[in-house]
KOLVEX-226463 format. One record per residue: residue number from 1; residue in one letter; x, y, z of N, C-alpha, C in turn. Coordinates in nm, 2 decimals, always signed. Layout:
BEGIN
NODE	resi	resn	n_px	n_py	n_pz	ca_px	ca_py	ca_pz	c_px	c_py	c_pz
NODE	NUM	a	X	Y	Z	X	Y	Z	X	Y	Z
...
END
This chain:
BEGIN
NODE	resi	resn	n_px	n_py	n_pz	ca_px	ca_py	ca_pz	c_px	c_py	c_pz
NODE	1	x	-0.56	-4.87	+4.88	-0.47	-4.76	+4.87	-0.52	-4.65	+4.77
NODE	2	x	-0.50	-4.56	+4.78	-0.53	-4.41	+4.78	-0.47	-4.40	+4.62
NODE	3	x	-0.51	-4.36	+4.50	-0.38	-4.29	+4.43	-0.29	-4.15	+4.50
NODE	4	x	-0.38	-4.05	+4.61	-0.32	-3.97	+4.62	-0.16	-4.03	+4.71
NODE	5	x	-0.21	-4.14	+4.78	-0.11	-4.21	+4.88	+0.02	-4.27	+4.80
NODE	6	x	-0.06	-4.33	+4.70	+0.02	-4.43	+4.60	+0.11	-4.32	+4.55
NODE	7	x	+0.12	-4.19	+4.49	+0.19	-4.04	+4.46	+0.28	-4.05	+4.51
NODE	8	x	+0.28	-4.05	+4.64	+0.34	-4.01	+4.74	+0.46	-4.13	+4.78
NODE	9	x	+0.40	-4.26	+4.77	+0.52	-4.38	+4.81	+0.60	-4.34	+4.66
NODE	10	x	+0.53	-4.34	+4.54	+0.63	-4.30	+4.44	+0.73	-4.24	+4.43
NODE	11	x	+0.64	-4.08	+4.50	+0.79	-4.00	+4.49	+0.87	-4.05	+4.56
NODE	12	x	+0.86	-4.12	+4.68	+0.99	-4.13	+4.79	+1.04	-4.26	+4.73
NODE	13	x	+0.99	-4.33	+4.66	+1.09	-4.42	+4.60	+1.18	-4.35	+4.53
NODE	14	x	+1.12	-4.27	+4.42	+1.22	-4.22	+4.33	+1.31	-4.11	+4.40
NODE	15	x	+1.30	-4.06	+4.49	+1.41	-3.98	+4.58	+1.48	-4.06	+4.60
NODE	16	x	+1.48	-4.21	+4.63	+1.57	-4.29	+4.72	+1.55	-4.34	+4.86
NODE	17	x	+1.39	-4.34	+4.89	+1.34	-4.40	+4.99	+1.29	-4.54	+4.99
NODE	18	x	+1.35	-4.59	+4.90	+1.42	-4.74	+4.93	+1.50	-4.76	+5.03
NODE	19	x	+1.60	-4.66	+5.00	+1.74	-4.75	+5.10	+1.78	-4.62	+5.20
NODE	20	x	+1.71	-4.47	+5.19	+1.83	-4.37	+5.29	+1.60	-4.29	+5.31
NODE	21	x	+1.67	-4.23	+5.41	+1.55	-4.09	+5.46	+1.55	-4.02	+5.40
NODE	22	x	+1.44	-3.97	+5.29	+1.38	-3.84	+5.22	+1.36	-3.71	+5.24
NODE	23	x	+1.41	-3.64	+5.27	+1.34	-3.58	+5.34	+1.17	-3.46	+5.31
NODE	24	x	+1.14	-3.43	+5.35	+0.99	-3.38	+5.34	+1.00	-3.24	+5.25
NODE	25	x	+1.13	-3.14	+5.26	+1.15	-3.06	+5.15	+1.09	-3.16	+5.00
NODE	26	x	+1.20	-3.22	+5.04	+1.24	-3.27	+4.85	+1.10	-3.33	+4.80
NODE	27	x	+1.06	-3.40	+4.90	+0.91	-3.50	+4.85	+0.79	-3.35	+4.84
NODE	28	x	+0.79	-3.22	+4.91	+0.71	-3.11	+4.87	+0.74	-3.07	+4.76
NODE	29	x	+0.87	-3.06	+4.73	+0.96	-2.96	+4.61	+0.91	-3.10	+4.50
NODE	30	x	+0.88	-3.21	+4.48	+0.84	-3.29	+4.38	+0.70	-3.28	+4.36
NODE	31	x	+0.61	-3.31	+4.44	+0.49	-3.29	+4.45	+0.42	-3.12	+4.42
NODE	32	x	+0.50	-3.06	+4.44	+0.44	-2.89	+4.43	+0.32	-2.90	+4.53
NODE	33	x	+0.33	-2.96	+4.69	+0.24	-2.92	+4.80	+0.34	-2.86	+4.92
NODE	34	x	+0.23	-2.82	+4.96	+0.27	-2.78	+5.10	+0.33	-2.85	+5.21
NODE	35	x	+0.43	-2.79	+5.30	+0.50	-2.87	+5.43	+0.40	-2.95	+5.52
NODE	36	x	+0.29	-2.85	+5.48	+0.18	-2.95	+5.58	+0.13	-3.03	+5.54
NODE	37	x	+0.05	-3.05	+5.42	+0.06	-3.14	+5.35	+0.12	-3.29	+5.38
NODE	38	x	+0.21	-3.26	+5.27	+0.28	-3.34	+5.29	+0.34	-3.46	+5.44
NODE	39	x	+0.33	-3.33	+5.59	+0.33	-3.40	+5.67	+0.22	-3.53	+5.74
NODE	40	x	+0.14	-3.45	+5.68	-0.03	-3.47	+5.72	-0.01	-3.60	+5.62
NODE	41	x	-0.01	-3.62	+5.54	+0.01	-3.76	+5.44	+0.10	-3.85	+5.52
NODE	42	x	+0.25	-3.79	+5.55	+0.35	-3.91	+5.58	+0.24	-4.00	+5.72
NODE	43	x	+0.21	-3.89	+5.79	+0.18	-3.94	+5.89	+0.08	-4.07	+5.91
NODE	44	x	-0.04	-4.07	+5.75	-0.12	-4.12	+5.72	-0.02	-4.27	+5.72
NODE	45	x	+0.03	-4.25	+5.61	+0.15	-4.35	+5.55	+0.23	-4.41	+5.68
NODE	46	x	+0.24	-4.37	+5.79	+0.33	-4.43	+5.91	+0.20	-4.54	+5.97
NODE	47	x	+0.06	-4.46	+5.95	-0.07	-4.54	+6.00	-0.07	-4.68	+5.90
NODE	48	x	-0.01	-4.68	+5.79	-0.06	-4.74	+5.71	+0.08	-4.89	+5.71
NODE	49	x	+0.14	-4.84	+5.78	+0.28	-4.92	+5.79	+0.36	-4.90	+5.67
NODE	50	x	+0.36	-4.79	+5.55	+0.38	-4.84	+5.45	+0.55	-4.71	+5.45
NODE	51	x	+0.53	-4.63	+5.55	+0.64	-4.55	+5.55	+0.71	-4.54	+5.72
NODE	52	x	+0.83	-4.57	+5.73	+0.87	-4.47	+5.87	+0.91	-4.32	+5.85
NODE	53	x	+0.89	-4.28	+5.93	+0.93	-4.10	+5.92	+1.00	-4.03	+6.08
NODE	54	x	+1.09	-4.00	+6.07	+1.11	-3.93	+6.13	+1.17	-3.81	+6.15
NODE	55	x	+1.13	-3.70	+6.26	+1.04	-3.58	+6.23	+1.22	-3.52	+6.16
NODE	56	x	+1.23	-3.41	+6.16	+1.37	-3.32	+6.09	+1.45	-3.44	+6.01
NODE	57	x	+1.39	-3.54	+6.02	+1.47	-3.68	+5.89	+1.44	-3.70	+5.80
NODE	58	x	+1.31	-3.73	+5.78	+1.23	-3.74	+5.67	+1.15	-3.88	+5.64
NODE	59	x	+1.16	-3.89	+5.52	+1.07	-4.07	+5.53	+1.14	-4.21	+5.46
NODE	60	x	+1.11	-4.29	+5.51	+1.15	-4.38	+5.40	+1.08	-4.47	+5.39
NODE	61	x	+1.07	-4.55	+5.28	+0.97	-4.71	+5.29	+0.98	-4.80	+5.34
NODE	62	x	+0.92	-4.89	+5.44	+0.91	-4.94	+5.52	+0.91	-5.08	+5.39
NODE	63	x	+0.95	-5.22	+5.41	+0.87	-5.31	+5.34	+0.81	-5.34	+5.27
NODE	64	x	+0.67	-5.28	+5.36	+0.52	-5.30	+5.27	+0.54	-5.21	+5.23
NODE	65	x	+0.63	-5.05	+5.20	+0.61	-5.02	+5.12	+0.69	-5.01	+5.02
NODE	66	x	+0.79	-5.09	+5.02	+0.88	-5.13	+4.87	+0.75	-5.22	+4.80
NODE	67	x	+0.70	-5.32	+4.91	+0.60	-5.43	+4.80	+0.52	-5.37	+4.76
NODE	68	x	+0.44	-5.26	+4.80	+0.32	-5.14	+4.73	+0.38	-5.09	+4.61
NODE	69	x	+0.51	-5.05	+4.65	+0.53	-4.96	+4.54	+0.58	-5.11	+4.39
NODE	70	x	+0.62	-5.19	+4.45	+0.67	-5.28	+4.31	+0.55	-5.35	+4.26
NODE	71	x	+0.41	-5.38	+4.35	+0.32	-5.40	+4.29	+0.23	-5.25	+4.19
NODE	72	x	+0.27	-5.18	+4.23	+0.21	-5.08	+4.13	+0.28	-5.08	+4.04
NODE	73	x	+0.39	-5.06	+4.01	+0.49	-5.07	+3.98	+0.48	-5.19	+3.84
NODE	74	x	+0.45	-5.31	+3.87	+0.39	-5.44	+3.80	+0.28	-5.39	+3.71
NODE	75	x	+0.16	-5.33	+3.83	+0.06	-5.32	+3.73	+0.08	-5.20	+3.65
NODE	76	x	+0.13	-5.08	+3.67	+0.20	-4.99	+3.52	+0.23	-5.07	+3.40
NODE	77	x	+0.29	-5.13	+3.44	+0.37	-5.23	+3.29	+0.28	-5.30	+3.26
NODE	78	x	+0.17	-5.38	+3.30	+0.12	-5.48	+3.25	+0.00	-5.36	+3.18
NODE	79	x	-0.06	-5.23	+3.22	-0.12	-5.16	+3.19	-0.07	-5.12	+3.03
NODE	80	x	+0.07	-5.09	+3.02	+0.16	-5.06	+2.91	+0.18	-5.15	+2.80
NODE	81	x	+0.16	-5.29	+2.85	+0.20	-5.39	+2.75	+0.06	-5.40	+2.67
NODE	82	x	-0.04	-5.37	+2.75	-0.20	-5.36	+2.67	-0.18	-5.27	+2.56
NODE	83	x	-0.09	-5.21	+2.57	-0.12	-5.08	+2.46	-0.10	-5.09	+2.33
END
């Protein structure tokens, strides 16, 4: 996984793409990219199983992508506890 990818499951966690649809404004307006962008990514992320998206709805995390995001998530802290 990508860090640019790994950004991006982030932000839509922290919108709340755990549990409801993000939509692609708010995850641009966090990121400071573009609509294309950003769509160009989800789309990666829908290849990757790690997001569903759909189109005027926006994204959310699929499973593997709650467990991506909680294993990064793990390794942050264990990164922090070194410190």
């Amino acid at each position: 996984m990508t860090p640019n990818k790994e950004d991006y499951i982030k932000t839509i966690y922290k919108l709340g793409g755990k549990d409801e649809f993000v939509t692609n404004k708010a995850i641009n307006q966090m990121l400071d990219l573009s609509a294309a962008s950003t769509t160009e990514m989800l789309n990666k992320l829908v290849h990757d199983g790690t997001v569903e998206y759909i189109r005027y709805k926006g994204a959310k995390l699929t499973q593997k992508g709650i467990k991506v995001r909680s294993e990064e998530h793990t390794s942050e802290l264990q990164s922090l506890s070194r410190i």
